[in-house]
VOROMAR-238516 format. One line per 4 residues: number of its first residue (from 1); their letters; for each residue x, y, z of C-alpha. Coordinates in Angstrom, 2 decimals. Each point is the difference from the previous one (the first is absolute). Layout:
BEGIN
NUM) a) X/Y/Z ~ ... $
This chain:
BEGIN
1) xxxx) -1.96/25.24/3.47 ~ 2.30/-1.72/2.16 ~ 1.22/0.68/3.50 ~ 3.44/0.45/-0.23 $
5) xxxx) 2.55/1.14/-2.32 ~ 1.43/-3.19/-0.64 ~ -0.52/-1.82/-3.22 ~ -2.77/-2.40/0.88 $
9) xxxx) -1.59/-2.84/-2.14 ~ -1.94/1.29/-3.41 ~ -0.04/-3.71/-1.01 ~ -1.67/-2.51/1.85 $
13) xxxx) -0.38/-3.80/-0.58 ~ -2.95/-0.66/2.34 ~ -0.66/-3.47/-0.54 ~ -0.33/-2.70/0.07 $
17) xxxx) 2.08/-2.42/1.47 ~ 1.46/-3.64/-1.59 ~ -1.18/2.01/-3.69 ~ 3.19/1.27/-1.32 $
21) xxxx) 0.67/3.02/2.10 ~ 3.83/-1.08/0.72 ~ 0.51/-0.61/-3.52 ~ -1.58/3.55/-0.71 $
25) xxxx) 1.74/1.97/2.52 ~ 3.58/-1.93/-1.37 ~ -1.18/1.15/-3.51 ~ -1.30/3.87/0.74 $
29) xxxx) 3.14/0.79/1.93 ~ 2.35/-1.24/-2.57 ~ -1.30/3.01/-1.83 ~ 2.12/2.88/-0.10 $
33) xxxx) -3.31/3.02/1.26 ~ -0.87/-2.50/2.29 ~ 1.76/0.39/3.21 ~ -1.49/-3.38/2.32 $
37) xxxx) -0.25/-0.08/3.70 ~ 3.35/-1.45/1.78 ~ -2.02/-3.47/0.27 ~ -3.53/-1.05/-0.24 $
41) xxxx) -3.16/0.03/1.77 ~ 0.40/2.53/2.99 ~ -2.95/-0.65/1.30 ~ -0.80/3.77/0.67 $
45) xxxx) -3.63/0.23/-1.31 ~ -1.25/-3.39/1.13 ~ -0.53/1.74/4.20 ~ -3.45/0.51/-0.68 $
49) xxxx) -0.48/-3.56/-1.06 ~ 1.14/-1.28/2.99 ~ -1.77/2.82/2.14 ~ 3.99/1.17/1.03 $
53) xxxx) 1.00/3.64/-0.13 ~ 2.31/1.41/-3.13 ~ 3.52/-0.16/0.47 ~ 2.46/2.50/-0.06 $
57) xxxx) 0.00/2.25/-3.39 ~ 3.78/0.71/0.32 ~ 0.74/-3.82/0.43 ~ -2.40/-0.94/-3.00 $
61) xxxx) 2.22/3.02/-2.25 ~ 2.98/-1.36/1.00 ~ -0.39/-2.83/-1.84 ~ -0.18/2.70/-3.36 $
65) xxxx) 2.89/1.59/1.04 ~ 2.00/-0.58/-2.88 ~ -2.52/1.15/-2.58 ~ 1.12/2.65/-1.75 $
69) xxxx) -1.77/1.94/-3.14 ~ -1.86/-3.52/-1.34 ~ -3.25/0.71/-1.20 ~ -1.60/-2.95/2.26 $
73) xxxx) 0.80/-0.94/3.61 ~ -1.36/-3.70/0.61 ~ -0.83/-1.97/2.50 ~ -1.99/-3.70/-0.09 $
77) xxxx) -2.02/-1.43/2.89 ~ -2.03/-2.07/-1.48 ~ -2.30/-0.62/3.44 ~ -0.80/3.51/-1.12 $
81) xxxx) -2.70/-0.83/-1.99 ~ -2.28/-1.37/2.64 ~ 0.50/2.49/2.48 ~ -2.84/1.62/-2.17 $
85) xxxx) -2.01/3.34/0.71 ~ 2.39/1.20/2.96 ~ 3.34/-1.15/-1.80 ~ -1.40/2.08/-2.93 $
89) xxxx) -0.78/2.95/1.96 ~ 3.24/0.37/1.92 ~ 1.97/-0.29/-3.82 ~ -1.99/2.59/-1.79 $
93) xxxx) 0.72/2.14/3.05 ~ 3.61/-0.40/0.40 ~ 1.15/-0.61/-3.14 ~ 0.31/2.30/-2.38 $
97) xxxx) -3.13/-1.62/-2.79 ~ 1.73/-3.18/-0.49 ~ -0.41/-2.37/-2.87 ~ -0.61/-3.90/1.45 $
101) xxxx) 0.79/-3.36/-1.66 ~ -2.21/-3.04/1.01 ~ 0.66/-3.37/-1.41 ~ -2.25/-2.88/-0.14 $
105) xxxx) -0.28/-3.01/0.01 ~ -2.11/-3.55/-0.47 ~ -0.86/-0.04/4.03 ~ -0.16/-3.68/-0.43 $
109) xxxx) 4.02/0.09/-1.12 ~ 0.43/2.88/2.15 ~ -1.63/-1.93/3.51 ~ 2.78/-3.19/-1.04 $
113) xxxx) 3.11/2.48/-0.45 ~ -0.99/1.73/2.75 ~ -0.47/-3.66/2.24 ~ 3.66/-0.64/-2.04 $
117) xxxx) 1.67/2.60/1.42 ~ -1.29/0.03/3.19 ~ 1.06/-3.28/0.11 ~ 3.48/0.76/-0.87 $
121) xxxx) 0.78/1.94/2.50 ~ -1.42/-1.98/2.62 ~ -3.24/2.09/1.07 ~ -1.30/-3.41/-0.63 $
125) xxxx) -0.15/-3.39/1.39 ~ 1.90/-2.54/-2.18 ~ -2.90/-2.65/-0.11 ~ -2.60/2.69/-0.93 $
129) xxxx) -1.52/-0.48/-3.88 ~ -1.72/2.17/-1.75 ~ -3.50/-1.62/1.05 ~ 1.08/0.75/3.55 $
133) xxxx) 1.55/3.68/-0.68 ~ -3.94/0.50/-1.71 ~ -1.63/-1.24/3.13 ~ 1.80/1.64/2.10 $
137) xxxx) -0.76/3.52/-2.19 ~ -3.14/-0.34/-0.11 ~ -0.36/-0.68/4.06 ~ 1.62/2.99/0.37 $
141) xxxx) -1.34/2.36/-3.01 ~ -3.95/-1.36/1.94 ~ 1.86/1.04/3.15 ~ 0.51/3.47/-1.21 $
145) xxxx) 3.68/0.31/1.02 ~ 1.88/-1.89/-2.83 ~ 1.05/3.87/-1.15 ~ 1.49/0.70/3.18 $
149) xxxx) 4.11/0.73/0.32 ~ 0.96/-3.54/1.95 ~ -2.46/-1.81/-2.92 ~ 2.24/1.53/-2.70 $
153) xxxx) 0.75/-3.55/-1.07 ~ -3.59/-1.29/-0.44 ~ -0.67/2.95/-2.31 ~ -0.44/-2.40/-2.92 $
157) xxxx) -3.74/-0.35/-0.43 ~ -1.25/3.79/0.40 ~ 3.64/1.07/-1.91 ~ -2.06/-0.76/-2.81 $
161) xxxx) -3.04/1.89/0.62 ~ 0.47/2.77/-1.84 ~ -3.23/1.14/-0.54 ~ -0.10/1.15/3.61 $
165) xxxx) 2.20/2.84/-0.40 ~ 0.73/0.57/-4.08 ~ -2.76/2.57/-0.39 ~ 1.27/2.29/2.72 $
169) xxxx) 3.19/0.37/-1.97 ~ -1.35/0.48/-3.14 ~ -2.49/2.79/0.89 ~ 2.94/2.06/2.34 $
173) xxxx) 2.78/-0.55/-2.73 ~ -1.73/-0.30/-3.65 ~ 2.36/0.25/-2.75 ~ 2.59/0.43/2.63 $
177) xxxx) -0.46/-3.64/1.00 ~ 1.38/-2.91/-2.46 ~ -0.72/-3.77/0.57 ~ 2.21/-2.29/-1.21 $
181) xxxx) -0.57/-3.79/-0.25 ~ 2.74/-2.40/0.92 ~ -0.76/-2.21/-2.89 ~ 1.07/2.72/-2.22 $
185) xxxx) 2.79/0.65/1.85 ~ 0.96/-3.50/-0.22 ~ -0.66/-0.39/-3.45 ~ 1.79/2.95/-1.60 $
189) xxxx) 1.48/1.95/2.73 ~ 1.83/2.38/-1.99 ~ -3.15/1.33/-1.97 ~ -1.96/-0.09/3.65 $
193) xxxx) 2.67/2.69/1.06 ~ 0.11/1.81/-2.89 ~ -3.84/0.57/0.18 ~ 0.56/1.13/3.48 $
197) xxxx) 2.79/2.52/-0.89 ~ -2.03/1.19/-2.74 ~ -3.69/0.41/2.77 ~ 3.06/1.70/2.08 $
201) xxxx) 1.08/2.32/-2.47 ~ 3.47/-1.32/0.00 ~ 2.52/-0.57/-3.06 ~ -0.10/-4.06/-1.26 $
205) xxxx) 3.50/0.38/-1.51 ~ 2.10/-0.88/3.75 ~ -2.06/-3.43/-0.46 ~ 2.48/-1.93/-2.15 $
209) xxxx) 2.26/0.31/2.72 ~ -2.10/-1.15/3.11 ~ 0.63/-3.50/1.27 ~ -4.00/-1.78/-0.19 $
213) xxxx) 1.00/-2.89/2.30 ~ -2.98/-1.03/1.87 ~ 0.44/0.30/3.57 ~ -1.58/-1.59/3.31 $
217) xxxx) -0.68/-3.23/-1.36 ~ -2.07/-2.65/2.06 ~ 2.87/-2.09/1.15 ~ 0.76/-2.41/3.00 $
221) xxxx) 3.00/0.47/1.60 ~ 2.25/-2.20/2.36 ~ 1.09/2.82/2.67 ~ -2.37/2.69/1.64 $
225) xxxx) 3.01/2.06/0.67 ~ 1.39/-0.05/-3.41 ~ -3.40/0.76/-1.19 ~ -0.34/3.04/2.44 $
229) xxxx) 3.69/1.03/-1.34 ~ -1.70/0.01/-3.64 ~ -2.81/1.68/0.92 ~ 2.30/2.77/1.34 $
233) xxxx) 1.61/-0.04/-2.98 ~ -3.08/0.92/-2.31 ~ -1.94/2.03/2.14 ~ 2.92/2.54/0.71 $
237) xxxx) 2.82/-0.75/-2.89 ~ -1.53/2.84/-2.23 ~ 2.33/2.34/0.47 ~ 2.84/-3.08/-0.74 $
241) xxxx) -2.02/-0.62/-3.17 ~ 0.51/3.00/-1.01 ~ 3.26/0.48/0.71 ~ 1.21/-3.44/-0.53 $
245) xxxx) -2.75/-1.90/-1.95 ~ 2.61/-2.54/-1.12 ~ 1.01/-0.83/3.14 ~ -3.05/0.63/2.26 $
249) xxxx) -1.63/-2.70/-2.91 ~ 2.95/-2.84/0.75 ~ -0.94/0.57/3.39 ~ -3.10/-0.98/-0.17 $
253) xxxx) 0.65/-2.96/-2.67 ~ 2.64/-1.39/2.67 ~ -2.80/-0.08/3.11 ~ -2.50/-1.13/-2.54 $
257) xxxx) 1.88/-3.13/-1.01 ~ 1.63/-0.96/3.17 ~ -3.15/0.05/2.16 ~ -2.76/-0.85/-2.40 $
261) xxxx) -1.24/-3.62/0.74 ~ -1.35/-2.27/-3.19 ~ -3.03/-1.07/2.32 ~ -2.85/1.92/-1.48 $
265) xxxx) -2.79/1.80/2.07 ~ -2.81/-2.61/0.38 ~ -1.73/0.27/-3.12 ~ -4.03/1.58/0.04 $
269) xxxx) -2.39/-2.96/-0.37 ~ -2.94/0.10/-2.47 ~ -2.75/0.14/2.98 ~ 1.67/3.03/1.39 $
273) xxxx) 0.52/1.71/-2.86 ~ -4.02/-0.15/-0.91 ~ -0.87/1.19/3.18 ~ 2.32/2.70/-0.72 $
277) xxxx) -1.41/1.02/-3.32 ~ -3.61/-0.47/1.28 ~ 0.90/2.74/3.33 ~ 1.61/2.32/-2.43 $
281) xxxx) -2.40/-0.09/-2.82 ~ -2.42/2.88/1.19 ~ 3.08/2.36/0.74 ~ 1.32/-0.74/-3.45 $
285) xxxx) -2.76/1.11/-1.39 ~ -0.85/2.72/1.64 ~ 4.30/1.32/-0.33 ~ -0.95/-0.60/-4.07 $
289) xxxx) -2.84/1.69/0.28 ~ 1.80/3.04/1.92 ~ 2.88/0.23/-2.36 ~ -2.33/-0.13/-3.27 $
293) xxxx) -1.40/3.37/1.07 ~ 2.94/1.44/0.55 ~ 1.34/-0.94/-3.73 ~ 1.74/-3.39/0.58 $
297) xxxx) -0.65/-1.91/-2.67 ~ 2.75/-2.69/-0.68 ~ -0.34/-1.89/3.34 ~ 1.54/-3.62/1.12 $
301) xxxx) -2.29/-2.93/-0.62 ~ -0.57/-0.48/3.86 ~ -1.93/3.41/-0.05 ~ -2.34/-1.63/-3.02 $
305) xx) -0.39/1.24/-3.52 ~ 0.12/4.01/-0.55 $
């Protein structure tokens, strides 16, 4: 049960990140029972993870303030999902038995989105490849601090690990959990979401309305500060996009095309991609394995036949 008796979250997008949570959170809260936090990833679950105490409850409500007699209250934070056991335990007892949304995705396109946006908004330096970024991963994954707060940027290799934590959400959540895979998403988005609404118990008929614009691409940009100003933009425009959907989307077009730079992110190199594939082939297999026992049968060819 929760602790207060403010509306808190029901419906949780846990994970994980550079996988299509922005473009999930943009679709859920377009629909009309699902009333979306004032802007994304609040960070409010993830204390454990860095061994920091829990913030204030009435700040985190605040931000659900609006929410009014929708059957769902959502929030995303998709570094959620690797806060594992402890994350887990302080939802199920604060929340009032939420559902959670995890998507996945290749780790091997995952680790260069991640390096991609990372990049982008200068976490980065501008001369480091992807061969580097790996290297410099891996030093600190065999270091054992790569997950800490001030490594946030050189998540990229263990990001992908999902093995390490999947498990612990499947057994606490069950049928109350749904994974999602960002190739789906990417490939039909609108029957992705209508799958979800259907898991959720929600009506598919508000669909034909909701705008399925992918969001949060991988994209260099020429100015830090215009980049921060978009970020802004997405992480706390819901309540614009609801309001205002035409205009909060113009808004975002406009920053989009005035400070997005034709030089690509360095591109991933053959050799670095293997040694990708090779570190994340005995997670992969053992996430397949997971998910066939818990019915998943139609999974992405990077998780291997069914």
């Amino acid at each position: 049960m929760t602790v207060t008796s403010r509306r808190l979250p029901n419906l949780v997008i846990a994970g994980v990140a550079k996988a299509g949570t922005t473009s999930l959170f943009s679709y859920l809260a377009q629909h009309p029972d699902v009333c979306a936090a004032d802007e994304k990833e609040l960070y409010f679950f993830s204390a454990p993870r860095f061994g920091e105490p829990l913030g204030p409850l009435d700040e985190y409500a605040a931000h659900f303030r609006h929410c009014r007699n929708e059957r769902y209250v959502m929030e995303a934070t998709p570094g959620y999902f690797f806060g594992g056991g402890p994350t887990i335990a302080l939802m199920q007892r604060m929340l009032d038995d939420p559902r959670v949304l995890v998507s996945l995705r290749d780790p091997v396109g995952r680790f260069y989105s991640y390096y991609g946006f990372h990049q982008s908004r200068g976490d980065l330096p501008v001369d480091l490849a992807p061969a580097g970024y790996l290297q410099r991963c891996r030093e600190l994954r065999a270091s054992g601090v790569d997950g800490r707060r001030q490594q946030t940027a050189y998540w990229g290799l263990s990001g992908g690990c999902y093995a390490d934590v999947l498990q612990a959400w499947l057994d606490a959540f069950g049928d109350r959990l749904h994974i999602v895979f960002f190739e789906d998403l990417q490939a039909d988005a609108g029957a992705t979401v209508a799958h979800i609404c259907r898991w959720a118990g929600l009506s598919t008929e508000p669909l034909s309305g909701v705008d399925l614009t992918a969001a949060n691409r991988t994209t260099r940009f020429r100015s830090p500060a215009l980049r921060s100003l978009q970020l802004q933009l997405r992480e706390r425009g819901t309540v614009l996009r609801r309001r205002a959907p035409r205009l909060y989307a113009r808004a975002a077009r406009t920053l989009l095309a005035v400070n997005a730079t034709p030089e690509g992110i360095a591109p991933l190199d053959s050799d670095t991609r293997k040694q990708l594939e090779d570190f994340y082939a005995e997670s992969n297999a053992r996430v397949a394995a997971m998910l066939l026992r818990h019915g998943y049968r139609d999974l992405p060819d990077w998780l291997g036949p069914a």
